[in-house]
C-alpha positions, -999 to +999 in steps of 0.1 A: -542+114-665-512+088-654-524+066-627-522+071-590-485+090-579-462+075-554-470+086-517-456+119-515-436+126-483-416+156-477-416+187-472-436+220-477-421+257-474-455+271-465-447+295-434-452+335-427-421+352-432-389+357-451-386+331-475-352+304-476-329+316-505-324+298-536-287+280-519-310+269-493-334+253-511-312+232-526-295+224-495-327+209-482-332+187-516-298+170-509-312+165-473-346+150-486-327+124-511-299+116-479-331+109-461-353+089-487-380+118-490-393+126-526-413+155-522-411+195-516-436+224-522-428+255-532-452+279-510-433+302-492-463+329-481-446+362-481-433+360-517-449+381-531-454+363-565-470+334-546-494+351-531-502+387-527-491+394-569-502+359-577-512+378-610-478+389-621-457+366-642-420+356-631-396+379-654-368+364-671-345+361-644-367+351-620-380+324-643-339+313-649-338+310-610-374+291-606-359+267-634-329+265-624-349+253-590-368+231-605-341+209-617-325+211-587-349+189-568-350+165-602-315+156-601-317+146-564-348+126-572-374+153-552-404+162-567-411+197-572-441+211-565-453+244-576-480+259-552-502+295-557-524+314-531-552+332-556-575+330-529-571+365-513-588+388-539-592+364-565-628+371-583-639+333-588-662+341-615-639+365-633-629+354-664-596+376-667-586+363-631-592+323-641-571+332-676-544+347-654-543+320-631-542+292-661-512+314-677-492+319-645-494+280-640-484+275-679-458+294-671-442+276-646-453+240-662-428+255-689-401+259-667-404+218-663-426+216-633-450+187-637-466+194-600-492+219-589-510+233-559-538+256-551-540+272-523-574+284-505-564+288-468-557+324-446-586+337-465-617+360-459-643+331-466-667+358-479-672+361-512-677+394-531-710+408-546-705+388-583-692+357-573-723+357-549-746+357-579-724+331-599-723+305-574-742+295-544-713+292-518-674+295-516-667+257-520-682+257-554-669+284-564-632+269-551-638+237-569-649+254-602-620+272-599-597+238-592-614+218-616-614+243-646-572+248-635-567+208-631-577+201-671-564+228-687-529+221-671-537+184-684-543+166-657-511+167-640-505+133-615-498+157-586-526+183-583-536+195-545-566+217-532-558+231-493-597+239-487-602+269-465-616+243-438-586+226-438-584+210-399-614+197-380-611+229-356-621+253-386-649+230-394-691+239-387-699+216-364-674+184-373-657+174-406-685+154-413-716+178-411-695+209-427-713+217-457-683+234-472-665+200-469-690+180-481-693+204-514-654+202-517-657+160-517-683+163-542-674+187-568-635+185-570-625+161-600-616+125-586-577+133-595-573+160-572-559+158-538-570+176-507-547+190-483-554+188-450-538+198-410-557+172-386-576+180-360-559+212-348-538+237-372-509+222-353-521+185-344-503+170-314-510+138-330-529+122-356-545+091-360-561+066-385-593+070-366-594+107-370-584+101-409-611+079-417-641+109-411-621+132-434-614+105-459-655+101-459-664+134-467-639+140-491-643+108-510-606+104-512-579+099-493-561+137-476-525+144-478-513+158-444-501+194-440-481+188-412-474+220-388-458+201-362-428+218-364-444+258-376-427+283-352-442+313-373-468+320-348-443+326-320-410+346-321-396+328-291-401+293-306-383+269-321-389+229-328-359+208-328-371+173-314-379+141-328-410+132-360-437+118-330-469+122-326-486+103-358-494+063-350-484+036-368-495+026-399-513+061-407-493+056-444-520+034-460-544+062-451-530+093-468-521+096-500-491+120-487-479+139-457-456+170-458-442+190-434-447+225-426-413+232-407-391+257-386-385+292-402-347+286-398-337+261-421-308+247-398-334+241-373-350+219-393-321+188-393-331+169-368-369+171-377-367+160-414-343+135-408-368+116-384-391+124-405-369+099-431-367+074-407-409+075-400-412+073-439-388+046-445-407+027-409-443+035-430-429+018-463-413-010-442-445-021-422-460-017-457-442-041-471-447-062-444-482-059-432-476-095-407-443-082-392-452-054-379-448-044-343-434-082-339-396-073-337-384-072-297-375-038-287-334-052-287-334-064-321-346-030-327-323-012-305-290-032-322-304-029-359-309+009-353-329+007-386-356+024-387-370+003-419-364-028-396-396-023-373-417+000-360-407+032-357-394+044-326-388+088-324-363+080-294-342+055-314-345+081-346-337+110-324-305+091-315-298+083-353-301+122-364-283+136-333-251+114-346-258+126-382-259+164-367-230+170-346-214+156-375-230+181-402-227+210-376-187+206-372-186+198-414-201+235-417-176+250-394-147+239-408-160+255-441-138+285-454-157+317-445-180+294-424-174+307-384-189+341-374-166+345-342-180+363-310-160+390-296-145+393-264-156+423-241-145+458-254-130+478-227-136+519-233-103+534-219-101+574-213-138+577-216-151+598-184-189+583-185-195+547-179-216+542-213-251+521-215-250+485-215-262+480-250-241+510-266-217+495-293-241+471-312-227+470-344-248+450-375-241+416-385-230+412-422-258+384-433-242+348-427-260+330-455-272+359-476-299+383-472-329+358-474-318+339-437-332+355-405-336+350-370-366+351-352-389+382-344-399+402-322-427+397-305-452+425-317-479+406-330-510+388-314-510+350-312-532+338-339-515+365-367-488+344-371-503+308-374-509+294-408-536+278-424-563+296-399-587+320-408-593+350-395-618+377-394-614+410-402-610+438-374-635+465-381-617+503-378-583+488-377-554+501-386-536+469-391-538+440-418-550+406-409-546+373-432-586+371-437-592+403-448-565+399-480-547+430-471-514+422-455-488+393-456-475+391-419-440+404-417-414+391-403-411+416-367-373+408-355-360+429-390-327+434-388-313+471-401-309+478-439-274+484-451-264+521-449-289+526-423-281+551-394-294+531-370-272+501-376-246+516-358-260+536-329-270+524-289-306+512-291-308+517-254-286+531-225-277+521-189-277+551-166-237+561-160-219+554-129-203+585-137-216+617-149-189+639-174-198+654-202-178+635-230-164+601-238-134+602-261-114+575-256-111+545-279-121+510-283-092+487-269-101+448-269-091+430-236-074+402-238-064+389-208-091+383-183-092+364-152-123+346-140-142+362-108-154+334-094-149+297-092-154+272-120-184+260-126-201+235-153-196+237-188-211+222-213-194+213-246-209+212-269-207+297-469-228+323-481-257+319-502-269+334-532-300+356-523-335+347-530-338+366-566-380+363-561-395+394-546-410+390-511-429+410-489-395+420-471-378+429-501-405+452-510-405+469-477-368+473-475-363+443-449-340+420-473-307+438-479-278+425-467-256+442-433-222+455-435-207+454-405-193+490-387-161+466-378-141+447-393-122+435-360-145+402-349-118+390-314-117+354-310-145+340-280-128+330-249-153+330-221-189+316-213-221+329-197-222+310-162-245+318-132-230+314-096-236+286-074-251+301-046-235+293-011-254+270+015-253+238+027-251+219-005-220+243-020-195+218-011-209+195-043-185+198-072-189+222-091-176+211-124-209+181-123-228+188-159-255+171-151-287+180-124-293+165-089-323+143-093-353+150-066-378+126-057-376+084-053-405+085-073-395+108-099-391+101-134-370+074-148-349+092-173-316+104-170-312+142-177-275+145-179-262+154-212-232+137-212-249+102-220-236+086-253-272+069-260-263+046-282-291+036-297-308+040-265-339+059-253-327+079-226-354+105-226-392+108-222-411+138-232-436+160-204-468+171-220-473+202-219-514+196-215-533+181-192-553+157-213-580+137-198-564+116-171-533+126-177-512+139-149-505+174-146-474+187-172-448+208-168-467+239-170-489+233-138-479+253-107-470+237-071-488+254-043-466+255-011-488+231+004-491+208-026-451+211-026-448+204+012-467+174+005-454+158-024-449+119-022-412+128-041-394+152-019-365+163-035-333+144-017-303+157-005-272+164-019-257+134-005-288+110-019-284+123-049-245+115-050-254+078-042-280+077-069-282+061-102-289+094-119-263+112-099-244+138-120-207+128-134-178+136-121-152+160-136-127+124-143-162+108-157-173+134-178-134+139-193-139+104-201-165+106-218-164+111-259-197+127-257-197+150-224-194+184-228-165+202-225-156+218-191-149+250-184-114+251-189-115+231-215-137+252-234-114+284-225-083+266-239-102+256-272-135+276-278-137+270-309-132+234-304-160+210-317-194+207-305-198+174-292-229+149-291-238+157-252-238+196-264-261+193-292-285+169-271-288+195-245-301+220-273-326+197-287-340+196-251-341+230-248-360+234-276-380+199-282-418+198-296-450+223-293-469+203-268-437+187-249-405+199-232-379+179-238-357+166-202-336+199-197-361+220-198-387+196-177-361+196-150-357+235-152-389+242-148-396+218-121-364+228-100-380+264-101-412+255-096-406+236-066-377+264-052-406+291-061-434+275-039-409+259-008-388+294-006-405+303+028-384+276+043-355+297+039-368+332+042-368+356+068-389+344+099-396+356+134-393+316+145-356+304+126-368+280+097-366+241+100-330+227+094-340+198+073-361+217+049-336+247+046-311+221+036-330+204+010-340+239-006-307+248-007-297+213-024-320+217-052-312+254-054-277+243-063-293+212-088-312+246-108-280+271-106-260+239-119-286+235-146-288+271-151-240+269-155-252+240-181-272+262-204-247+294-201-220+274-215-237+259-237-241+298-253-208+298-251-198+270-269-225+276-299-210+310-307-180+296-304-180+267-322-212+265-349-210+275-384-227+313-394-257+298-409-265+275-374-257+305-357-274+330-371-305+311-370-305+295-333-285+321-313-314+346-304-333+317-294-305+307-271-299+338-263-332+346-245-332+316-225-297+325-214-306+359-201-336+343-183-316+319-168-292+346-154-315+363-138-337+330-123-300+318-113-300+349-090-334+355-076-330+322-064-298+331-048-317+357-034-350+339-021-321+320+003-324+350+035-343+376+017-378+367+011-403+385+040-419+355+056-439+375+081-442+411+073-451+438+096-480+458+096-479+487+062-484+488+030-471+458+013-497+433+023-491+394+018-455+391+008-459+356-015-487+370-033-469+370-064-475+330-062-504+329-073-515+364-090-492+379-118-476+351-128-506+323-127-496+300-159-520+295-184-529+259-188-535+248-224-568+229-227-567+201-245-581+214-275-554+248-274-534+257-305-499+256-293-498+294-292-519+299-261-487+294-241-468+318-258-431+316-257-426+287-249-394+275-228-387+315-218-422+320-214-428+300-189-392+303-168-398+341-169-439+334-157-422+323-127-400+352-118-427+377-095-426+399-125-444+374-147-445+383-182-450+419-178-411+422-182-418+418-221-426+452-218-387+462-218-386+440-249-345+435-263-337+427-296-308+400-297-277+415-304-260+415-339-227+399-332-228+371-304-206+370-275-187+345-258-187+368-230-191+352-194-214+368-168-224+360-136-250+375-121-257+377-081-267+391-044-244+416-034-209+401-011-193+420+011-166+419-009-181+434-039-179+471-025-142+480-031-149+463-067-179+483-076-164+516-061-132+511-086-160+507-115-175+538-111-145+560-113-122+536-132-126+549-166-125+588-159-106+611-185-093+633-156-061+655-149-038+643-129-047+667-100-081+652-101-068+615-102-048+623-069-077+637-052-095+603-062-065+583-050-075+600-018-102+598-016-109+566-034-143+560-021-158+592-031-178+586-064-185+552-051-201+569-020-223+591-044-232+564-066-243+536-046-227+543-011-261+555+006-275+518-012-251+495+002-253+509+036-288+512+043-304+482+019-279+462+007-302+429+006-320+446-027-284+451-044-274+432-072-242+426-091-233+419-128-196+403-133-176+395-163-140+379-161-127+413-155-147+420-126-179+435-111-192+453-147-229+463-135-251+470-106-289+474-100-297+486-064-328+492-045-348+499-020-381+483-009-395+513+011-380+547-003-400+565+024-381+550+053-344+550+029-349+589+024-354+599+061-321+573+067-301+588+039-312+626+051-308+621+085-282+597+094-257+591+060-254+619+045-241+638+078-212+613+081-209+622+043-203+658+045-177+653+073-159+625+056-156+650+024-156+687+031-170+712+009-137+728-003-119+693-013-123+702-050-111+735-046-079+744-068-088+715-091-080+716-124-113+722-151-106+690-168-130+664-142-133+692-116-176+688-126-170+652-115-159+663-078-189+692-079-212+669-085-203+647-059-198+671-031-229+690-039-249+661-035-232+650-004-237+691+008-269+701-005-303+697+012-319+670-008-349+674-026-381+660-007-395+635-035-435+641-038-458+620-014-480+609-045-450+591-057-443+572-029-471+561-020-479+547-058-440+535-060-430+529-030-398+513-043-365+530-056-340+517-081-306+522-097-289+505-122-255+514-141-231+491-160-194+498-171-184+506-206-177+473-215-211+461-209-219+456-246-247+430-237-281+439-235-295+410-226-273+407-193-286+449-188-318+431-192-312+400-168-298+426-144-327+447-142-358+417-144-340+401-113-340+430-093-374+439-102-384+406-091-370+412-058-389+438-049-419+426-059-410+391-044-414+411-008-445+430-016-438+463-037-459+473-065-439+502-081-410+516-084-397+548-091-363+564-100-345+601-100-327+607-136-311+640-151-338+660-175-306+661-198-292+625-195-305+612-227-290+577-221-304+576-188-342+581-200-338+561-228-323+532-208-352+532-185-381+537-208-372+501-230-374+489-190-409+496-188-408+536-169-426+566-177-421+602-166-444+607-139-469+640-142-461+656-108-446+690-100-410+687-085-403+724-081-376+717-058-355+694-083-367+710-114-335+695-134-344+661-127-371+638-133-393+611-120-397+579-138-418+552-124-429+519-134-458+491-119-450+460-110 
């Protein structure tokens, strides 16, 4: 055996899912040498050859690719491990199953691989009826195993063990009283080196104090299996923040440390590259045992070396930010490189208003069939974590990791080619006009005008497919998408949320950066548009409350706690005069960094992505156990608007001035936040590369649509929130504060998966309809758009707008269209007319550039809207538009005026008193054809759910055509259900109603 191997730092491809391609891999060697890393395992779980057919040798092509692999990493100086996963149904005392092990290994070693790994984690720790006579427990039986493996390869200088108790939390009582760890240290050959996670599956930090009991009942030094930065547990997670966590001088107790990273290989820049810098820190304190931690923080600062001091993840955030913006604009300026969004798709000559996510077309595959996005979420916490075991369900249908069944699968799969599916509505928005047939054709809009004023903006080649089978492949999840289009328009607009009116409206609204609340509030800056040169603009929240520690981001203000905060949040024109005051528009121009504004970004979308931009994402998307600054000043801004929005509710006394004001300034900090991220969308479709984009954009994605829809409910809350109820049904009106939506903490010994979804989690925890709005669950859509939306209250002026929506796309004759011209109100009156005139507070609107393109209306108590409606409106209806005004029409859109007047003449149907006492609430929602979005659909519908249930309601029902397909689709993905009760006085309609 050659003597002891350099430390190995690098990085490990050990996660659940679809495995990087080939073109990928050896993207990320030529990122290891930039970075002065040496090492990379080969472990991807779900191929198949690695794991669940660990038995099966590579064929001759797939052996060409491995080697082809392998000396890959060699010519960029990376060494190359080879790891196997045996352990799921691997007979240890099998002779047959050891030879085919041995061979499968040989194998490999032939293909020039010098560096091996055996893998014993995710398993069923029970062993089966023979190995139970050979050996006397599983950890002899592992090390046999090892051992036997370790000399027949020769003694390679690189051999690991991962142990099946590979963290301290797996371990029976502590590392040092498990008897499986304590067999492992003593039978496992001296050369062999055990992999280990810390004290947690994903360790928030690690320390040499912690290493020193593992070290002791191993008898040798670990090498760290970092998860730090492992999003495969969570489909709404991704880790783009700075290498922290692991102390100083934790090099000279390891004998390695690789790390487990992001699923999306573009994700993982700006971690591997700090992780360089904490290497080359570790090598340089090494070195230099006397120096270390001596340097003053501005020799530090101006050397920005890393290798000059101790290392610092702020200063080595600042390092790879510069290096990223740099390698994101390289990629888009490569031929074939830019996946353009399109603009919005207007339906012309079509007489239905189509569903709001009709049109969805699939995505050819930007770097090959092996990239992905992230999943859906239809798995339970711990099935997607690695290195954990689990027990087997009894009487299950499904397949855990422990019971050697199943490799989890990747659950956001995207469409096979060919597939009919790929090109079909996955869910439809009720129309807001009822014909029978759409046949006009596609037209692109070009020209659009913006509805509203301008608010903040922030600036910001294909691969060869992975040729080894993986569990995807094998289920048909791995072929590449064909698109139904050819025609991708060019982005020109951005996803911004209205500043709601008030008090603190006359701020500018071009400022990219937040108001800052509270004299006492932290020190760090949260604009974007800071340069930070070198600097360390930015500390991180914790997302736990460890012991002492004050309360993170995830702990939820009480009114009263709010009311008597120490910090109250200051005034619009305190936070002009302060230091962290946001720029204005001639600062931020002047910047080199800032984002770009608004029009800036609509004369040049493709323009770019600058260093302020890419910041902002990082923050969005920071560590496991801390928000980065944006999202820390989201969710406080929520938080705080959440618990103080009394002060600006509806009250039998009017509310105080002074408070009322200050609400109303920090609701204009979070709806400026809110503009921040909605451009910043934008500008990644826009500008990124395919392989960024295809990787980040549904992660984006969601927290834009959350966003939109917090952005309005807190519009809302300003006049609309019941302070003091009457006497009925609804009971306490702020209820929702502290029921539903009650956050779960994470202990201080929680996996980061007990606060699932992170960022988008917690914002949509917040909204009254907690996280039971997962239920209407929507996938991301295939091509991103750089379409802007605003979403809002209902203004006065909005009725004329949403009355020309609703009968603005009608196929009809001419006849027809002068009747309409008449009478120009009429489908607009059927629609939404009763709505707007009796409870017009519950009405939202969606807007585009081209105008109003969506509404969602309701009411809070249907019981009291009916009798209105059946007593008061629709008289003045049926003497506004006589029974015979569609006679002599023409056939073509002559059902459109029948429908109308018969509703407007015909005695309406009573709705069953079961129903409205159990949903007391009624909705309506419809979107215009050129609603391609389903996310806004989505937005649209969560905020006014939240209303509702904001002041009191718990359920909602609506009325929908038995033969309106679209319709009942739409609103089952929303949650509803048909309700079981007779309506023999409606029988061609039905009753769908949801909970709240």
């Amino acid at each position: 055996m050659a003597g002891r191997p350099r430390f190995l730092c690098g990085v490990v491809e050990g996660f659940y899912g679809r495995p990087w391609s080939m073109e990928q891999r050896k993207l990320l060697f030529e990122w290891l040498r930039r970075w002065g890393l040496n090492c990379y395992m080969y472990a991807p779980k779900d191929e198949l050859k690695h794991r669940l057919l660990w038995r099966e040798p590579y064929t001759e092509h797939e052996t060409a690719c491995m080697r082809s692999l392998i000396e890959a990493a060699q010519e960029q100086g990376v060494e190359f491990v080879f790891a196997i996963s045996a352990g799921q149904d691997m007979v240890f005392s099998s002779a047959g199953d050891r030879l085919l092990l041995q061979q499968k290994l040989r194998q490999v070693a032939a293909m020039g691989c010098q560096a091996f790994a055996l893998l014993f984690d995710d398993i069923d720790p029970c062993m089966c009826q023979a190995d139970r006579d050979a050996f006397p427990s599983l950890a002899q039986a592992q090390a046999s195993v090892a051992n036997e493996v370790y000399q027949e390869l020769g003694q390679p200088p690189v051999f690991l063990f991962c142990p099946t108790e590979y963290c301290s939390s797996l371990c029976s009582p502590s590392p040092s009283q498990s008897c499986y760890l304590l067999t492992i240290g003593q039978e496992l050959l001296p050369g062999i080196d055990v992999i280990w996670t810390g004290p947690k599956v994903v360790s928030q930090e690690l320390s040499a104090v912690l290493l020193e009991e593992v070290e002791g009942v191993l008898r040798r030094q670990p090498i760290i299996w970092d998860n730090l930065y492992a999003n495969d547990y969570d489909c709404r997670r991704v880790f783009l923040g700075p290498y922290t966590g692991r102390a100083p001088g934790l090099m000279a107790r390891l004998h390695g440390l690789l790390l487990n990273p992001n699923c999306e290989l573009q994700a993982n820049f700006i971690p591997i590259h700090t992780l360089g810098s904490w290497f080359r820190s570790e090598l340089w304190s090494c070195a230099h045992p006397d120096h270390t931690g001596m340097e003053p923080a501005a020799a530090r600062a101006d050397s920005q070396d890393p290798q000059a001091g101790s290392y610092s993840p702020q200063e080595a955030l600042e390092l790879a930010l510069r290096d990223w913006v740099a390698e994101i604009n390289r990629q888009a300026l490569e031929p074939g490189a830019r996946s353009p969004g399109h603009t919005s798709i207007s339906l012309k000559g079509g007489a239905q208003l189509e569903p709001g996510t009709a049109g969805w077309d699939v995505l050819p595959d930007p770097t090959g069939p092996d990239q992905h996005g992230p999943e859906a979420c239809g798995t339970a916490p711990g099935e997607r974590r690695r290195k954990v075991t689990l027990e087997p369900k009894q009487n299950s249908g499904s397949r855990t990791h422990a019971s050697g069944q199943q490799n989890p699968a990747r659950d956001r799969e995207q469409p096979t080619a060919g597939s009919t599916e790929s090109c079909e509505p996955t869910s439809a928005m009720p129309s807001a006009a009822q014909t029978s047939q759409s046949t006009g054709a596609q037209v692109a809009t070009e020209t659009l005008h913006s509805p509203g004023p301008p608010m903040c903006c922030s600036d910001g080649t294909s691969t060869a497919q992975n040729l080894l089978p993986t569990s995807d492949a094998r289920m048909g999840g791995g072929s590449s998408h064909q698109p139904c289009s050819s025609t991708q328009p060019e982005p020109s607009r951005v996803d911004t949320p209205q500043t709601p009116p008030g008090p603190g409206a006359a701020a500018s609204p071009v400022s990219t950066a937040p108001l800052i609340d509270g004299a006492g509030a932290s020190p760090v800056s949260t604009a974007p548009l800071i340069d930070g040169a070198g600097a360390s603009p930015v500390s991180t929240a914790p997302l736990i409350d460890g012991a002492g520690a004050s309360p993170g981001p995830t702990a939820s203000l009480t009114p009263e706690e709010a009311r008597s905060s120490p910090t109250p949040p200051r005034t619009p024109e305190e936070s002009r005069s302060s230091p962290t005051a946001p720029l204005t528009l001639e600062e931020s121009r002047s910047s080199p960094t800032a984002p770009l504004t608004l029009e800036e970004s609509r004369s040049s979308p493709t323009a770019p992505l600058t260093l302020g931009e890419v910041r902002m994402l990082v923050e969005l998307f920071y560590l496991p156990y801390h928000h980065g600054p944006l999202a820390q000043h989201l969710l406080e801004h929520f938080r705080w608007l959440r618990a103080n929005s009394l002060s600006v509710g509806v009250s039998a006394t009017a509310p105080d001035a002074g408070v009322g004001q200050c609400w109303r300034g920090r609701a204009q900090s979070f709806t400026r936040l809110c503009a921040q991220t909605c451009c910043l969308h934008t500008r990644l479709v826009g500008a990124a590369g395919r392989a960024l984009l295809y990787d980040l954009h549904p992660y984006l994605w969601d927290i834009r649509n959350v966003l939109l829809a917090a952005s309005a409910f807190v519009q809302w809350l300003d006049g609309h929130l019941l302070c003091e109820p009457g006497t009925g049904t609804w009971g306490s009106c702020f209820g929702w504060c502290q029921s539903i939506t009650a956050q779960i903490l994470l202990q201080g010994d929680a996996e980061p998966w007990a606060q699932r979804g992170g960022l988008f989690g917690e914002l949509q925890a917040l909204l009254p309809v907690g996280n039971s709005s997962d239920l209407f669950y929507q996938p991301p859509p295939l091509f991103p758009s750089c379409q802007l939306y605003v979403l809002r209250p209902l203004q006065p002026w909005d009725k004329g707008e949403l009355y020309r929506m609703c009968w603005e796309s009608l196929d009809c004759d001419p006849k027809v269209t002068e009747i309409l011209v008449s009478h120009p109100d009429l489908l607009g009156d059927r629609l939404l007319g009763s709505f707007l005139s009796l409870s017009p507070e519950y009405t939202f609107v969606l807007e585009d550039e081209a105008g109003p393109c969506g509404y969602a209306a309701g009411v809070l108590c249907a019981e009291g809207f009916l009798q209105q409606r059946d007593s008061g409106w629709l008289p003045a209806m049926r003497h506004k538009y006589p029974r015979d005004l569609a006679a002599g029409a023409p056939a073509q859109g002559q059902d459109v005026l029948e429908e109308a007047l018969l509703f407007f003449h015909t005695e309406p149907a009573a709705v069953p008193l079961p129903v409205l006492r159990r949903f007391p609430s009624l909705v309506q929602l419809g979107t215009a054809a050129r609603t391609l979005d389903a996310g806004a659909s989505r937005s649209l519908a969560l905020c006014l759910l939240s209303a509702l249930r904001a002041n009191g309601s718990r359920g909602v029902f609506c009325q929908v055509s038995a033969t309106d397909q679209q319709q009942l689709s739409f609103y089952s993905k929303l949650g509803f259900v048909a309700l079981p009760v007779a309506w023999d006085s409606c029988p061609g309609a039905r009753l769908l109603g949801r909970l709240l």
